[in-house]
C-alpha positions as a Markdown table, in Angstrom:
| # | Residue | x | y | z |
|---|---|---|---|---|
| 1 | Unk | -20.6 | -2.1 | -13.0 |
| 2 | Unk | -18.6 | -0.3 | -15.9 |
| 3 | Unk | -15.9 | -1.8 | -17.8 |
| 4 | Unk | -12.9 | -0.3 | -16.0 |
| 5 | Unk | -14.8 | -1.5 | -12.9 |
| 6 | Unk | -14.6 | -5.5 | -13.9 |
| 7 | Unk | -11.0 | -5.0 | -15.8 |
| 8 | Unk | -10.1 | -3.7 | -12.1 |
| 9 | Unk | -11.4 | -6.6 | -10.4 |
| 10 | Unk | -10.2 | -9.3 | -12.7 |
| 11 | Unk | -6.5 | -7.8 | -12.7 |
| 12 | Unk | -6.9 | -7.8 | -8.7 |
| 13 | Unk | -8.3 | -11.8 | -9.1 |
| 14 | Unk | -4.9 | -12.5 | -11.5 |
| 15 | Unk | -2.7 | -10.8 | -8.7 |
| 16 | Unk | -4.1 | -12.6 | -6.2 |
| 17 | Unk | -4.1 | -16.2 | -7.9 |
| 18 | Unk | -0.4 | -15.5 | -9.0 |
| 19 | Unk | 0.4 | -13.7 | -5.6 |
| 20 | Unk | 1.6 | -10.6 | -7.8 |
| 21 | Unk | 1.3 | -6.9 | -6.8 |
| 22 | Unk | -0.1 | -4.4 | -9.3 |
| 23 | Unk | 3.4 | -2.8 | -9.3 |
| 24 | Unk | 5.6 | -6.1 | -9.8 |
| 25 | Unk | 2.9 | -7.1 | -12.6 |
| 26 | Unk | 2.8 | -4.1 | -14.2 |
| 27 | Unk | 6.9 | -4.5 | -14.3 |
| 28 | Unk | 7.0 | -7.3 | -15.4 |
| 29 | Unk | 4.1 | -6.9 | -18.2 |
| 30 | Unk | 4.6 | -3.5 | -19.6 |
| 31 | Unk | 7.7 | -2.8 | -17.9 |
| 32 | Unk | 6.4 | 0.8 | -16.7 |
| 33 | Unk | 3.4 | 1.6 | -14.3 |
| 34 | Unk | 1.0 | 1.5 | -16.5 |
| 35 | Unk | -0.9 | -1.4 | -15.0 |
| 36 | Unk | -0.5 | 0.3 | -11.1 |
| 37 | Unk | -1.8 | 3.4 | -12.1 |
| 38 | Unk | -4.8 | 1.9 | -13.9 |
| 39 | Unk | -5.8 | 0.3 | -10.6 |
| 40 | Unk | -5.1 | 3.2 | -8.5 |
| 41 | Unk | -6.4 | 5.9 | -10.3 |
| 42 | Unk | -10.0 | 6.7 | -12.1 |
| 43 | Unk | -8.6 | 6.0 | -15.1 |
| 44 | Unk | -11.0 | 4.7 | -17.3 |
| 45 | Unk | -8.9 | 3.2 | -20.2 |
| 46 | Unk | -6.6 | -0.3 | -20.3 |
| 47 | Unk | -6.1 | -0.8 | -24.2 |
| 48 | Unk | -5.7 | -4.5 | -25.1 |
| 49 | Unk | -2.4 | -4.2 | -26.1 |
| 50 | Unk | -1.8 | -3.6 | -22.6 |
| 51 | Unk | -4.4 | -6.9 | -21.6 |
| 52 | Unk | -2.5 | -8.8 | -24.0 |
| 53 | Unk | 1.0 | -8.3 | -21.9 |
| 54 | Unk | -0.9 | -9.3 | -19.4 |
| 55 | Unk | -1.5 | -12.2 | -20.6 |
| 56 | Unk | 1.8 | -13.2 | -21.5 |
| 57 | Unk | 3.3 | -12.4 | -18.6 |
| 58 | Unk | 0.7 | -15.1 | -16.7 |
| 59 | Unk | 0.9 | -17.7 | -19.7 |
| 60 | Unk | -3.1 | -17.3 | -19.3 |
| 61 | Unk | -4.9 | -16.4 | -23.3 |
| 62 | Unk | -7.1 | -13.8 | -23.7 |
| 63 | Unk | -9.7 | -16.0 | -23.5 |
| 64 | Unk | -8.8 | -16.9 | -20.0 |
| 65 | Unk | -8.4 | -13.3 | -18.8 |
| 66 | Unk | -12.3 | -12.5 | -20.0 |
| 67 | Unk | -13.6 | -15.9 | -18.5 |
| 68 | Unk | -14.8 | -14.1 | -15.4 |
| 69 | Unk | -17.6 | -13.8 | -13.7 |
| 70 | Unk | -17.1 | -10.1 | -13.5 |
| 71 | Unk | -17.5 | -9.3 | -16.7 |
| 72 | Unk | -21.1 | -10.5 | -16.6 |
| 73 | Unk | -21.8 | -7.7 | -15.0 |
| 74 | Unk | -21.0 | -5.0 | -16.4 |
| 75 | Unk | -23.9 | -2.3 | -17.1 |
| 76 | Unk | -24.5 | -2.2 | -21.0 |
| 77 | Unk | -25.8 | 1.3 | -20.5 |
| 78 | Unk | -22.4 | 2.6 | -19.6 |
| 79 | Unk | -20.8 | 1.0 | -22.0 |
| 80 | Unk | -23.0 | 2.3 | -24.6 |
| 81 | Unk | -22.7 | 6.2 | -23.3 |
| 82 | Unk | -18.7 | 5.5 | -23.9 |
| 83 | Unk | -19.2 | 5.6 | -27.3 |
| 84 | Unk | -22.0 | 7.1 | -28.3 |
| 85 | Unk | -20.0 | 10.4 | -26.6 |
């Protein structure tokens, strides 16, 4: 799974738990559509900055938010072809 992959399916875990759409969370977090357009669109990019609001906006740390299961499986490989270029 690559990392936009697992931030897309923990953001869809919070929403459910907190029975939030992306648009009202992204509202309420970033106050733009930043957050909606991440899930709806290939985008491969949500800075932390962005995670943090997130995190706020749920009273949850960023500990909490990367406690999932999800994230276990992301494929090292991709990552690593993100930065090496």
């Amino acid at each position: 799974m690559k990392c936009s992959e697992a931030l897309r399916k923990r953001i869809d875990e919070l929403c459910k738990k907190y029975n939030l759409t992306y648009s009202s969370l992204s509202n309420k977090a970033c106050g733009n559509s930043t957050i909606s357009s991440f899930m709806s669109k290939p985008q491969e990019t949500l800075y932390l900055p962005t995670i943090y609001c997130i995190c706020l906006t749920l009273d949850i740390s960023i500990k909490e938010f990367f406690d999932s299961p999800c994230f276990d499986q992301i494929d090292p490989r991709d990552t690593a072809k993100n930065f090496n270029g």
